[in-house]
C-alpha positions as CSV (number, residue, x, y, z in Angstrom):
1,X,57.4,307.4,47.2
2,X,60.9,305.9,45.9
3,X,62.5,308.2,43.5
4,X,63.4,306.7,39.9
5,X,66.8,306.4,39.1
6,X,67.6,308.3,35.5
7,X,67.8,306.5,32.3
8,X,71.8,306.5,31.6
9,X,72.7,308.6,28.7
10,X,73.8,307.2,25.4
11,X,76.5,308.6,23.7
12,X,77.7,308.4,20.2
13,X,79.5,310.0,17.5
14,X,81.6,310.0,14.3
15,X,84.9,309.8,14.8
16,X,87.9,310.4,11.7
17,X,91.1,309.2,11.6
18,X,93.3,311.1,9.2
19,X,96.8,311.7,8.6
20,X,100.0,311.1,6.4
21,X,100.3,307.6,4.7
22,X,102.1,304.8,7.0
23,X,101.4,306.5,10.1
24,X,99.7,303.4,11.6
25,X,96.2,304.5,11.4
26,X,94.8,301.4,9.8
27,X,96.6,299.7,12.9
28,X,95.0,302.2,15.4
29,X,91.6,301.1,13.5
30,X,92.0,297.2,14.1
31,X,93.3,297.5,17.4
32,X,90.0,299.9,18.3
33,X,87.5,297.5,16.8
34,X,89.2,294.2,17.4
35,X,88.9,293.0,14.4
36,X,91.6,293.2,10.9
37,X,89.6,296.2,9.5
38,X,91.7,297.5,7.4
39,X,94.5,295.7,5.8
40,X,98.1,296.5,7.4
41,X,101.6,296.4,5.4
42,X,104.8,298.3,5.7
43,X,104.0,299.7,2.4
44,X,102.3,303.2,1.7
45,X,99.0,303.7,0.4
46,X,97.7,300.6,1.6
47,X,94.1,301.6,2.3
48,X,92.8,303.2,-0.3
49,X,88.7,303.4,0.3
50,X,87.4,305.0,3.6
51,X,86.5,301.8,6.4
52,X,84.1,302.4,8.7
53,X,84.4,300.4,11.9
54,X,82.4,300.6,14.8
55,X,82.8,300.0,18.8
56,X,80.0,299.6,20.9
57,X,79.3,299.7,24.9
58,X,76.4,299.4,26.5
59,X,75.8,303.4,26.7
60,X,78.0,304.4,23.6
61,X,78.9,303.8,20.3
62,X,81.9,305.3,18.4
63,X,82.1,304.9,14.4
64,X,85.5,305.3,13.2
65,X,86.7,306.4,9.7
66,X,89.6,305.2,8.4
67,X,90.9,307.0,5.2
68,X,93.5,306.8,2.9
69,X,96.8,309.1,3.9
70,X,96.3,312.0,2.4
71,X,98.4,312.4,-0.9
72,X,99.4,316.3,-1.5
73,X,100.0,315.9,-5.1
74,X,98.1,312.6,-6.6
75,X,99.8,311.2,-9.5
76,X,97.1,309.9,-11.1
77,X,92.9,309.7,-11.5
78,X,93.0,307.1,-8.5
79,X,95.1,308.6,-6.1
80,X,92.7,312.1,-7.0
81,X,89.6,309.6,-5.6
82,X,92.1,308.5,-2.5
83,X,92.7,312.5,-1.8
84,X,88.6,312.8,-1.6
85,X,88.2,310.2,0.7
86,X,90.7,311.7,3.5
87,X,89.7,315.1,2.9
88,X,85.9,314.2,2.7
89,X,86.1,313.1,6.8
90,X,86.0,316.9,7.6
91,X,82.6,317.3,6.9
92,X,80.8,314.6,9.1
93,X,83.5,314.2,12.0
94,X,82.0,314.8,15.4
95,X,85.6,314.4,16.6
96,X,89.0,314.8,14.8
97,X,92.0,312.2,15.4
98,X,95.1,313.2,13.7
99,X,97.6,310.5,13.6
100,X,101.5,311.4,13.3
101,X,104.4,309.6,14.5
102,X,107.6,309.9,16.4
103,X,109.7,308.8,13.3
104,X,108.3,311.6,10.8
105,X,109.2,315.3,10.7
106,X,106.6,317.6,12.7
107,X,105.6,319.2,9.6
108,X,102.2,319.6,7.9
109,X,101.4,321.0,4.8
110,X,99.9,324.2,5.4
111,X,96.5,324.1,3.7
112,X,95.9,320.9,6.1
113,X,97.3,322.9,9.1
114,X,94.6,325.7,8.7
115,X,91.8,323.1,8.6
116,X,92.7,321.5,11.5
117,X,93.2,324.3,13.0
118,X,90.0,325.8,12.2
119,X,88.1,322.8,13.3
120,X,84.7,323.2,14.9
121,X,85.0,319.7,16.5
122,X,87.5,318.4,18.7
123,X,90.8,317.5,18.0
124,X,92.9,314.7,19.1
125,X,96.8,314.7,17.6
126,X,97.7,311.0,18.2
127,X,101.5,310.7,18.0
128,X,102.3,307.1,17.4
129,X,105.2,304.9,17.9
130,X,106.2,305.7,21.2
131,X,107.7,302.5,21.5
132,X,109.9,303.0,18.8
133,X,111.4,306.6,19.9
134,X,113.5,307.8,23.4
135,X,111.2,309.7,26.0
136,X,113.1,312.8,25.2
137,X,112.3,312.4,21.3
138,X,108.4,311.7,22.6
139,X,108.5,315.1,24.6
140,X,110.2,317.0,21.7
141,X,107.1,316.0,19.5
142,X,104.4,316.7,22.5
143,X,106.1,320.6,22.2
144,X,106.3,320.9,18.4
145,X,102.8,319.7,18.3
146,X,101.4,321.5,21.1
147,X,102.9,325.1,19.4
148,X,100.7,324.2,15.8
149,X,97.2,323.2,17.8
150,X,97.5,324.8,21.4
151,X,93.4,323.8,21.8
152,X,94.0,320.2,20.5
153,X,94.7,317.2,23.1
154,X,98.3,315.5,22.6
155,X,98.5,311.9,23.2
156,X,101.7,309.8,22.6
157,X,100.8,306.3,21.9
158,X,102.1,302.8,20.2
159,X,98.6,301.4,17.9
160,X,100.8,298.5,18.0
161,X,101.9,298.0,21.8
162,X,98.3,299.0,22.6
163,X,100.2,301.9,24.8
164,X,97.7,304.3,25.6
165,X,94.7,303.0,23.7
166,X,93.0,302.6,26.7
167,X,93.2,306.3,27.9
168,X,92.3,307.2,23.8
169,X,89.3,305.6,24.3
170,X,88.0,307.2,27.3
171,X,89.2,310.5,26.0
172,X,86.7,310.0,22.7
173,X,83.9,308.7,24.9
174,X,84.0,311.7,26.9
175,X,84.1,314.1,24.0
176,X,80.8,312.4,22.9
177,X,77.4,314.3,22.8
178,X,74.1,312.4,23.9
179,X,73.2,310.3,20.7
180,X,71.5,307.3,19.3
181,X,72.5,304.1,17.8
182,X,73.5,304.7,14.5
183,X,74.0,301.2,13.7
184,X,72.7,297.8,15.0
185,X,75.3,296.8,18.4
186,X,76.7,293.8,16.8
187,X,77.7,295.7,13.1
188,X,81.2,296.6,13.7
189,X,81.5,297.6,10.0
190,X,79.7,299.2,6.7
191,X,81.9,297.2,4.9
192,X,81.0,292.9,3.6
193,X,82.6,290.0,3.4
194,X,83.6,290.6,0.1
195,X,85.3,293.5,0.5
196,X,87.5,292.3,3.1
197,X,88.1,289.3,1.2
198,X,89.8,291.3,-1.8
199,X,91.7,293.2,0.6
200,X,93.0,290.5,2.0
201,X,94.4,289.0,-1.5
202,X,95.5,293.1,-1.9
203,X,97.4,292.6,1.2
204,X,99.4,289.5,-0.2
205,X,100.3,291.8,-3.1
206,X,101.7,294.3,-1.3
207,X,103.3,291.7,0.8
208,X,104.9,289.5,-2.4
209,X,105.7,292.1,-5.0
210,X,107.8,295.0,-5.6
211,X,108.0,298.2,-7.0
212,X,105.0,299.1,-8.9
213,X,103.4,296.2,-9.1
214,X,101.1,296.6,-6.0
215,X,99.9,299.7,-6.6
216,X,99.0,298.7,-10.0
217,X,96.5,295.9,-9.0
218,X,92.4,295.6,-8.1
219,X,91.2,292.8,-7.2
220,X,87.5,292.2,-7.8
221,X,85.5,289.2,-6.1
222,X,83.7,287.3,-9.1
223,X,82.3,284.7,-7.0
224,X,81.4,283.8,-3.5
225,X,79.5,280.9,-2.7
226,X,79.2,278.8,0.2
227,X,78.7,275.0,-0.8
228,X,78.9,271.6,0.7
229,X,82.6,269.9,0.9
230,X,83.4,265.8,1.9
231,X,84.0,267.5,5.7
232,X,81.8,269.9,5.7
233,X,81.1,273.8,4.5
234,X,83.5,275.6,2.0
235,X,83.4,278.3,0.5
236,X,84.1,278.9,-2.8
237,X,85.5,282.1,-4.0
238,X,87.0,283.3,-7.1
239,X,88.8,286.4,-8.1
240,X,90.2,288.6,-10.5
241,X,93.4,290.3,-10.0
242,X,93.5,293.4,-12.8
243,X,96.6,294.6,-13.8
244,X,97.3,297.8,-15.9
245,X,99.9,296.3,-18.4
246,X,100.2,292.8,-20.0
247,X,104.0,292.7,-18.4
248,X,102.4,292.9,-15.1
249,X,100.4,289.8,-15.8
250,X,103.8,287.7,-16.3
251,X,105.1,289.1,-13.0
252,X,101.8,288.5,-11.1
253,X,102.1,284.9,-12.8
254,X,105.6,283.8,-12.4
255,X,107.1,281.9,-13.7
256,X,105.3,278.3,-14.5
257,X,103.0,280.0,-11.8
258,X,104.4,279.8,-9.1
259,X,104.1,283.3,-8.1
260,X,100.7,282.9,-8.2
261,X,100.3,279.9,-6.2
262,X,102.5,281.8,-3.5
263,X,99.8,284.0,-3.6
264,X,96.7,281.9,-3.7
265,X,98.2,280.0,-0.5
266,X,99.2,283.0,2.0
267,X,95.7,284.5,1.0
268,X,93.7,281.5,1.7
269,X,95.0,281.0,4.9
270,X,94.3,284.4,5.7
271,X,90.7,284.0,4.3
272,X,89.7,280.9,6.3
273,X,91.1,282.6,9.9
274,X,88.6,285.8,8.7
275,X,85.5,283.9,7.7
276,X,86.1,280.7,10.1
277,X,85.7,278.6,7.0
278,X,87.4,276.2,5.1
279,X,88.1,278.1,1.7
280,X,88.9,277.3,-2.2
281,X,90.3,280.4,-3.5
282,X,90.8,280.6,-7.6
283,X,92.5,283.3,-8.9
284,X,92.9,284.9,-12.3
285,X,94.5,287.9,-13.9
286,X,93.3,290.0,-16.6
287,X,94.3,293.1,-17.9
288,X,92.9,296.8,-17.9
289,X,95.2,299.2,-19.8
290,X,95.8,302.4,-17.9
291,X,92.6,301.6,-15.4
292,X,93.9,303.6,-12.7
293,X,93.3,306.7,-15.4
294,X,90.2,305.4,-16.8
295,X,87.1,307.6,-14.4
296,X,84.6,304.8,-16.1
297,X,86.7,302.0,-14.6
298,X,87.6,303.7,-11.3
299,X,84.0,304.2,-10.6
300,X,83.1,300.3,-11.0
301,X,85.6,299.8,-8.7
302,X,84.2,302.3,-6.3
303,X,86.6,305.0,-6.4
């Protein structure tokens, strides 16, 4: 009588990323899930809702959590919201990646140390950049970071140079436990279309505009409909871009609009590579005094 071979075990697990802003975790995120999960930009607090993105294998499935960098003293209601997010990933994390970098002091704010520290989960400090930093700079950080979490693994990587993803990855699978599917194989994210969509157009405001400007902007999707075009599908999408002051409207604008149409261009573009569609974007500005204050207005916008 042939023996049966066992059933292989499935793994999965919850897996947060947190750390300081502009530490490349968003850019850890993408490079995971291989997709453009969260949006990327050389500017802090770029992400400022928690992305989930998933991998799957056949015997596994990791969900990542992307947060906001967490803000030790938030200057206002939204950045309060932004401070929940990160610290709310301590409470559901199966494992623990803290991301730091080879170009930022090793220094923590101590309230964050202890809970890391403290962790009943795994810990994984990522130091990123690698490729940016001398091997004797890279070994200084493995030490410093080594002598704050002796029971945490220390991996030097480059999110961006994919320089030890690979080994990351087969780290977190192995810290798994036996568990199901959480979500369907072919989700790789909680988040929709329209979500990504406005973070898209976010991104080109980051990208175009200075100073406060960015961090002063939402962008809401009013419509999104897909409709027939002379060759072919397009889809038609508009949005509003809310400002907190009417002098922010003029900048958005430009002048005669051209700032605008800058904008409305590089986003599109962006838009159609995402959705594989041909895209008419229409955007509009409107003004919110002091929104990122007001809780009423926060909470529409899901903060």
């Amino acid at each position: 009588m042939s023996s049966r071979s066992p059933e292989p075990v499935h793994k999965s697990g919850f897996v947060n990323i947190i750390g300081n802003p502009n530490v490349g975790k968003s850019t850890l995120m993408n490079v995971l899930v291989g997709e453009r999960m969260s949006i990327i930009t050389n500017k802090p607090q770029t992400t400022r809702h928690r992305i989930i993105g998933i991998v799957n294998g056949e015997n596994y499935q990791i969900v990542f959590s992307d947060t906001p960098g967490l803000i030790s003293e938030p200057a206002y209601k939204m950045q309060e919201s932004m401070h929940h997010f990160a610290v709310s990933t301590f409470a559901d994390a199966d494992l623990m990646l803290f991301m730091t970098d080879t170009l930022e002091a090793p220094e923590i704010h101590e309230k964050l140390q202890g809970r890391l520290q403290n962790l009943e989960v795994p810990l994984i400090v990522l130091i990123n950049k690698v490729d940016l930093s001398s091997q004797a700079k890279v070994e200084k950080s493995i030490a410093n970071w080594s002598t704050k979490f002796p029971k945490a693994r220390i991996l030097p990587i480059s999110a961006l140079e994919k320089i030890g993803i690979d080994h990351l990855l087969g780290l977190i699978i192995d810290a798994l436990a036996e568990g199901p599917e959480y979500y369907p194989k072919d989700q790789l994210t909680d988040k929709s279309e329209r979500f990504f969509v406005s973070e898209i157009i976010r991104e080109k405001i980051l990208l175009l505009y200075h100073q406060e400007i960015p961090y002063s902007t939402q962008v809401i999707i009013d419509q999104f409909k897909e409709g027939e075009a002379k060759k072919g599908k397009i889809i038609r999408i508009s949005a509003d871009i809310i400002v907190g002051r009417k002098s922010q409207k003029s900048i958005i604008i430009g002048r005669a609009g051209e700032k605008i149409k800058r904008l409305g261009t590089e986003a599109r573009k962006d838009i159609e590579v995402f959705l594989e569609e041909k895209v008419f974007l229409e955007l509009r500005v409107k003004v919110k005094e002091n929104w990122r204050d007001d809780e009423r207005t926060l909470k529409y916008f899901g903060y």
